[in-house]
C-alpha positions in Angstrom: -51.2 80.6 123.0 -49.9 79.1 119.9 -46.1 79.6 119.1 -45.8 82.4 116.7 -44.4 85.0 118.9 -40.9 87.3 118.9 -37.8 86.0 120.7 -36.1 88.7 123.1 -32.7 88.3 124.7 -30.5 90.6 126.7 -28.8 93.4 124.8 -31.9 93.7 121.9 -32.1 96.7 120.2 -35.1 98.9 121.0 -34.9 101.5 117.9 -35.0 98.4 115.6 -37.9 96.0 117.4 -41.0 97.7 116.6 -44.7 96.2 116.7 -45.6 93.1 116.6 -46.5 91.7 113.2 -50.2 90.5 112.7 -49.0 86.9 112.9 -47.1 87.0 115.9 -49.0 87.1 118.9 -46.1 87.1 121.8 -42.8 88.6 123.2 -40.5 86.1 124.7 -38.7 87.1 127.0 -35.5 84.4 127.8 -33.1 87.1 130.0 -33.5 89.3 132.7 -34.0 92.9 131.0 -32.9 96.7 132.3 -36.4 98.5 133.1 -36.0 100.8 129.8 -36.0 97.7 128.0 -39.3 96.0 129.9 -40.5 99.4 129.5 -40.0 99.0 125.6 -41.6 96.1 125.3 -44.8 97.1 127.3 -45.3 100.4 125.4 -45.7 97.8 122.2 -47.9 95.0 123.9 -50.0 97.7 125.0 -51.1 98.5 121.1 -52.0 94.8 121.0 -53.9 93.7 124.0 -54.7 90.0 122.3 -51.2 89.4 122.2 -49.0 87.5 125.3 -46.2 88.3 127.5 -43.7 85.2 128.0 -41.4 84.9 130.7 -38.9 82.3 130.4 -35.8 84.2 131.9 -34.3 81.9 135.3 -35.2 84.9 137.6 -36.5 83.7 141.2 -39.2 86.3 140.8 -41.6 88.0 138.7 -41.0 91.6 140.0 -40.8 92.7 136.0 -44.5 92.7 135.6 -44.1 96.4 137.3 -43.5 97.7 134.2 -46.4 96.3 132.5 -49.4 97.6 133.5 -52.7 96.9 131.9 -51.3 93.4 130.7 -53.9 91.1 130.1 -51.8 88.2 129.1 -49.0 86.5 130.4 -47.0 83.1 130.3 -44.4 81.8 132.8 -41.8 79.8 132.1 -39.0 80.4 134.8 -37.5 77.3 136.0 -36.0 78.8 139.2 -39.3 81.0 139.9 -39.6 81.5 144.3 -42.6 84.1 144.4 -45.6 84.7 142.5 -46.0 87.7 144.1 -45.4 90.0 141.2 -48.7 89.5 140.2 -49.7 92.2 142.2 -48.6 94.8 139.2 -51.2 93.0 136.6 -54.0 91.6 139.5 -56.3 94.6 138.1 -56.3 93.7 134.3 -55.0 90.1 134.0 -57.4 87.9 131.5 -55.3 84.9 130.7 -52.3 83.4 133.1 -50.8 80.0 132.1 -47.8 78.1 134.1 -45.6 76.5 131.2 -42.4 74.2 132.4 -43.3 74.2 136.0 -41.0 75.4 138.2 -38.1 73.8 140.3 -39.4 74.3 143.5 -43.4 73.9 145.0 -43.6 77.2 145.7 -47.2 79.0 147.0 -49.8 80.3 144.6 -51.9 82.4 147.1 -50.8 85.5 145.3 -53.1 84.3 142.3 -56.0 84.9 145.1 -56.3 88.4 143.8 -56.7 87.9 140.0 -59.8 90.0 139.8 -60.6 90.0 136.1 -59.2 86.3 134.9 -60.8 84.3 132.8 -58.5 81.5 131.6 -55.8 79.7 133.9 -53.5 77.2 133.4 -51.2 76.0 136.3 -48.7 73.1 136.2 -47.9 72.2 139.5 -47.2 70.3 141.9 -47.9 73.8 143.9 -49.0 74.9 147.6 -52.2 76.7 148.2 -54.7 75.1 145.4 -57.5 76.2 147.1 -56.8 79.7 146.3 -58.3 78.9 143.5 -61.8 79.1 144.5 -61.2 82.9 145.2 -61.3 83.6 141.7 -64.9 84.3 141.1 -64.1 85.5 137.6 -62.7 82.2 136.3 -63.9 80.6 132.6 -61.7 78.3 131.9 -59.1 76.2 134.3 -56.2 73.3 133.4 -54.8 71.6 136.5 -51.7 69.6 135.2 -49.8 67.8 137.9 -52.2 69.5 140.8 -53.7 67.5 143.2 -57.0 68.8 145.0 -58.6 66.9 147.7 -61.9 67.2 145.8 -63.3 69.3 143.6 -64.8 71.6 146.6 -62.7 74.8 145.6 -64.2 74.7 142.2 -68.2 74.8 143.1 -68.3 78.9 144.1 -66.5 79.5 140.7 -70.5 80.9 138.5 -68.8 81.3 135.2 -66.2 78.2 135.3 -67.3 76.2 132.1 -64.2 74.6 130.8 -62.5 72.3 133.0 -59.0 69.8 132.8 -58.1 67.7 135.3 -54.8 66.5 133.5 -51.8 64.1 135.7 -52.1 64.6 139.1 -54.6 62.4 141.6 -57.2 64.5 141.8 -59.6 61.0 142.1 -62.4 62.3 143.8 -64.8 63.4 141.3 -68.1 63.5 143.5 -68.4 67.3 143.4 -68.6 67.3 139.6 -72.2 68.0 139.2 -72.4 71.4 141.9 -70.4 73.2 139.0 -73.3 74.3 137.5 -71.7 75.9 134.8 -69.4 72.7 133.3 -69.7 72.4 129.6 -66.2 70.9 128.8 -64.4 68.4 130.4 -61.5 67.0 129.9 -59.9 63.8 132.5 -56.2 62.9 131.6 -54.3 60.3 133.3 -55.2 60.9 136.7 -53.9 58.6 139.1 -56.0 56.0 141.0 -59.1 57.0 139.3 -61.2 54.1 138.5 -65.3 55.3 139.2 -66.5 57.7 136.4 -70.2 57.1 137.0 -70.6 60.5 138.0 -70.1 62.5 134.3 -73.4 60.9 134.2 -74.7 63.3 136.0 -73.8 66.3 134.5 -76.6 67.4 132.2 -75.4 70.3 130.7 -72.0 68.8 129.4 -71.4 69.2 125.6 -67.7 68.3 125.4 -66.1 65.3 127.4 -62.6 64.3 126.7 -60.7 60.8 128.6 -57.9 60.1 128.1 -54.9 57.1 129.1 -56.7 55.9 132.3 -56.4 52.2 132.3 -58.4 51.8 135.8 -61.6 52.7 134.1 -63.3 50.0 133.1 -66.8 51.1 132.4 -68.8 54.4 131.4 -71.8 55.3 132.7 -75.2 56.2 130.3 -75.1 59.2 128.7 -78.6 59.0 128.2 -79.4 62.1 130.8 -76.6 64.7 129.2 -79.1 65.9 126.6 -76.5 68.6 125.2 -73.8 66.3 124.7 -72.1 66.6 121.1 -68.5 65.0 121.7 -66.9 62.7 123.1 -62.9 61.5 122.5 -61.6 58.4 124.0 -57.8 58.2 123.8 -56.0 55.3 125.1 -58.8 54.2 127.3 -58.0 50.7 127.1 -60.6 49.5 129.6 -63.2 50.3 127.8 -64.7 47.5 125.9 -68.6 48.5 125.7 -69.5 51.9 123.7 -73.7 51.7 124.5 -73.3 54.3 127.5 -72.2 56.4 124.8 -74.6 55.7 121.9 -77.2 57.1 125.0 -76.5 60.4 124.2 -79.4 62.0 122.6 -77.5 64.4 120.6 -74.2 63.3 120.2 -72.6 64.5 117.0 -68.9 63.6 117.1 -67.2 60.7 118.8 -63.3 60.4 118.4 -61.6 56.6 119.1 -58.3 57.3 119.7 -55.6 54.4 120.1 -58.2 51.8 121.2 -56.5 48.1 120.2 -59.3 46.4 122.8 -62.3 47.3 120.3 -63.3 45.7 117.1 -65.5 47.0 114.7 -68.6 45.6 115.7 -68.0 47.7 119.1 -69.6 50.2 116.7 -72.6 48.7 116.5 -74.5 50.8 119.4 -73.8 53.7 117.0 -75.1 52.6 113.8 -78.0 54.8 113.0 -77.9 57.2 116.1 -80.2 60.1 114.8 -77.7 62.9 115.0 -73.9 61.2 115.2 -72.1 62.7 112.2 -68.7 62.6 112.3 -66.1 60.3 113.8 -62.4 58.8 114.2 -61.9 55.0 114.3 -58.1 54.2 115.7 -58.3 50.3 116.4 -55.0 49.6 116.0 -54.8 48.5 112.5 -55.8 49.1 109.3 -58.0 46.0 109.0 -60.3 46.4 111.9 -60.0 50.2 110.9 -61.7 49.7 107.6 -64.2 47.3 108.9 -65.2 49.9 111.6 -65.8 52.2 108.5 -67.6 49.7 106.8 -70.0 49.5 109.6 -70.1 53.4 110.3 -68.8 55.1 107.5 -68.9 58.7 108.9 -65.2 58.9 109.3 -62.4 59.6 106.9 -61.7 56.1 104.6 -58.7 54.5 106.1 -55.9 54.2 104.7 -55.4 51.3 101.9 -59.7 51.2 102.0 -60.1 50.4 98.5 -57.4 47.9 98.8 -59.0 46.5 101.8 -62.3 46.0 100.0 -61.3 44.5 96.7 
């Protein structure tokens, strides 16, 4: 959801808030509303289905989504949330369902277990019940931030998943990885005690792979046998020192290097003439070995001072 969206608070006036305009995409709602008012607001979101309901009101419950129906999109916010057990209202049409701020207390998710048409879930926990998760057959696209899962068992029944975020949270067991048959985009952030990534070697139908500020890795396996790989970003993976398991991808088109002090620009060298690599980002820590990494592999923007750096 991006941040263009229309700010509600108690006492707004219905005759004078009208339709969304075309580049605002949400209602956010920060108070608790009378049910004419919800009402209001649901006759409008109704004439645009793309657009997002926000709840950020400090109500223990989402009972409001009763006046909603239909509602296909919808943001939580609430701080003091107790229940996710309004979600019964929307279970029927609900697409997209993100978890903002969290909320004060590690409250259940089970209700989510009847989600019958999402596609797109984001949940910032810690929470109770992750394994409800693997109840919703229907699921595209899935951000864990802060969850911690056993392993990845809940996840393998889930046909259509294909975009997956394992972001905070200790979810270290990764061995599970390769029964999602469906993975194409993966993205590991900062995931506590994970040190072994050898196994995103084995998942041959991955085109997008994302790590990011995981010190405890030290080495990546070949990506010699992930045929439809085409990026890969490495942020703050300060353990990694040797970029040939990466240069193994046969069809690896865009590599980002993202705040990576430890290499120099002959770490490049793998990479120099690769047979389809065509774009990249080279963040070494300074503008020197920056514009000697272009030097080398000039398929990047010119650094900064470039010229400079070459006369």
């Amino acid at each position: 959801m991006t941040s263009r969206y229309r700010l509600i608070d108690t006492g707004f006036d219905p005759a004078t808030t009208g339709a969304l305009q075309p580049d605002e995409n949400a209602f956010r709602i920060r108070d608790r509303l009378t049910d004419n008012e919800y009402r209001h607001l649901a006759g409008i979101l109704a004439q645009r289905p793309d657009a997002w309901l926000w709840l950020e009101d400090r109500s223990p419950d989402i009972e409001c989504l009763a006046h909603f129906p239909g509602l296909r999109r919808l943001m939580v916010t609430s701080l003091r949330l107790e229940s996710w057990a309004g979600l019964r209202h929307v279970a029927a049409s609900l697409e997209d369902l993100g978890m903002g701020d969290g909320t004060l207390k590690r409250i259940s998710i089970a209700p989510m277990a009847d989600l019958s048409t999402i596609r797109s879930l984001t949940i910032l926990g810690p929470v109770r019940d992750a394994d409800v998760i693997g109840a919703l057959t229907t699921l595209e696209e899935l951000a864990l931030r802060s969850v911690t899962l056993s392993d990845l068992s809940p996840l393998v029944g889930l046909p259509r998943l294909h975009s997956l975020g394992l972001l905070l949270g200790g979810t270290a067991n990764l061995g599970r990885l390769p029964e999602i048959a469906g993975l194409r985009d993966l993205e590991l952030w900062q995931i506590r005690g994970l040190r072994d990534v050898s196994i995103l070697g084995a998942l041959p139908r991955l085109q997008k792979l994302t790590l990011q500020s995981m010190s405890g890795v030290s080495a990546l396996p070949s990506f010699a046998n992930l045929p439809e790989l085409r990026r890969v970003a490495l942020d703050t993976m300060k353990g990694i020192t040797d970029l040939q398991p990466v240069a193994d991808a046969p069809s690896l088109e865009e590599l980002l290097l993202i705040g990576m002090p430890q290499l120099a620009a002959e770490s490049l060298r793998p990479l120099v003439g690769h047979p389809s690599l065509k774009r990249g980002i080279w963040g070494f820590g300074s503008r020197r070995k920056n514009a000697a990494a272009y030097d080398l592999l000039p398929i990047a923007d010119p650094p900064y001072g470039h010229p400079d750096w070459q006369a």
